[in-house]
Each structure stands twice: as structure tokens, then as C-alpha cells.
N, C-alpha and C positions, 0 to 999 in steps of 0.2 A: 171512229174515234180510236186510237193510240192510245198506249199505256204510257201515263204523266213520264213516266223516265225516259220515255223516247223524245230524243231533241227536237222542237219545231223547226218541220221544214222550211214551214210558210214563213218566218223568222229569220230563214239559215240566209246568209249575202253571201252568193258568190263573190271572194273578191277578186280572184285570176279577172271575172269575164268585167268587173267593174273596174278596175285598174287597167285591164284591156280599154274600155269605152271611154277613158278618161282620160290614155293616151292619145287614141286616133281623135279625140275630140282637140287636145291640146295641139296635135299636129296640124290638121285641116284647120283650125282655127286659133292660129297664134298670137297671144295680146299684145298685139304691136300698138300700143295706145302711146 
């Protein structure tokens, strides 16, 4: 256990690598509806 003032990791969202995964997902699969 951490000291409360240390930021939760488990918490923390990478966004680079989920805006990363949200492109390639947008790419590979385009809503052509």
C-alpha cells in the first residue's frame, strides 16, 4: 500500500495507447452502415 497522495495507478487510463486502439479499431472497421 501507497501513501493516499500517491495517484492510483490502477485508476490512471492511458489515453495515447486507448485513442491509439480506438483508431486502429475505427480503421479495420469502418461504419459503413
Amino acid at each position: 500500500m501507497g501513501p493516499p497522495s500517491a495517484p492510483p495507478c490502477r485508476l490512471h487510463v492511458p489515453w495515447k495507447e486507448v485513442l491509439l486502439t480506438a483508431s486502429l479499431l475505427t480503421f479495420w472497421n469502418p461504419p459503413t452502415t
